[in-house]
C-alpha positions in Angstrom: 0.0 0.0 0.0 1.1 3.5 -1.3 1.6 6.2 1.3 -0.2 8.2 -0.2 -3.4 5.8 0.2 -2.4 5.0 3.7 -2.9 9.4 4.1 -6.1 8.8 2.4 -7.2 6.3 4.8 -6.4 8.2 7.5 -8.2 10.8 6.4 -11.0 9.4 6.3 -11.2 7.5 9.2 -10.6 11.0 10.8 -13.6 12.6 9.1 -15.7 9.5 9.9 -14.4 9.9 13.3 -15.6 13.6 13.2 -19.1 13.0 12.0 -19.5 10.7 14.8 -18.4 12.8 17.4 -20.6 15.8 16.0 -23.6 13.2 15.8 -24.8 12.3 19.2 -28.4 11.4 17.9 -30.0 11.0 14.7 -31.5 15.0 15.1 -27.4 16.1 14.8 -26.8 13.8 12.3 -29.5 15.2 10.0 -28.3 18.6 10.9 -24.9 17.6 9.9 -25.6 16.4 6.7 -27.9 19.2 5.9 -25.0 21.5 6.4 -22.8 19.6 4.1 -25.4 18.9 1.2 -26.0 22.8 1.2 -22.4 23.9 1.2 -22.3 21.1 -1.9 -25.1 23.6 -3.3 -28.1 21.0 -2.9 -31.6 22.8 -2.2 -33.6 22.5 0.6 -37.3 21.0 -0.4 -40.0 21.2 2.0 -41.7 17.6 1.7 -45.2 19.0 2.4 -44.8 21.4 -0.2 -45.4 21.0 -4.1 -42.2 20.2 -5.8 -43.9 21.0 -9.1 -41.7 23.5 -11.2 -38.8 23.5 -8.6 -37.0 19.9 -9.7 -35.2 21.0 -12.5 -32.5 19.1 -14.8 -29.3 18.6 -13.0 -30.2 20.0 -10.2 -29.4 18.4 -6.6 -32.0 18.9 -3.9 -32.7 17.0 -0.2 -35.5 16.8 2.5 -35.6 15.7 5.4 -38.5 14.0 8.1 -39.1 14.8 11.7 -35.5 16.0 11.5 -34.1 12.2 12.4 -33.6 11.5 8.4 -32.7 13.0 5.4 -32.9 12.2 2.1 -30.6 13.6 -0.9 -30.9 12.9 -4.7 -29.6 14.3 -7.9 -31.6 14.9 -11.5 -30.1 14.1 -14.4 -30.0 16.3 -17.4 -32.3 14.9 -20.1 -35.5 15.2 -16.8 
């Protein structure tokens, strides 16, 4: 194994390690990954609201329930 995978590994097992830490309960999860979908410019859909006219083509949107889970998704382009 490369050193430079070996860094990659650690890397990850440090972020991991991270998310856990900052995720106590399911409620921080979701507010974790909420915080990392919208700084990867998803949008924020209200489930109990009409999604009709805002899912466009390539676009990259989430929701989330009772704030315990979240679900992400991505369009693709011919939508």
């Amino acid at each position: 194994m490369s050193s430079l995978t070996k860094a990659h590994l650690q890397r990850q097992a440090e972020q991991l390690v991270d998310f856990v830490n900052k995720s106590p309960s399911p409620f921080h999860a979701v507010d974790v990954c909420r915080n990392w979908l919208r700084g990867a410019q998803f949008t924020e859909l209200k489930e109990k609201q009409s999604w009709q006219g805002a899912i466009k083509p390539n676009g990259r949107y989430f929701f989330t329930r009772n704030g315990s889970s979240i679900v992400a998704f991505a369009v693709g382009g011919k939508f």
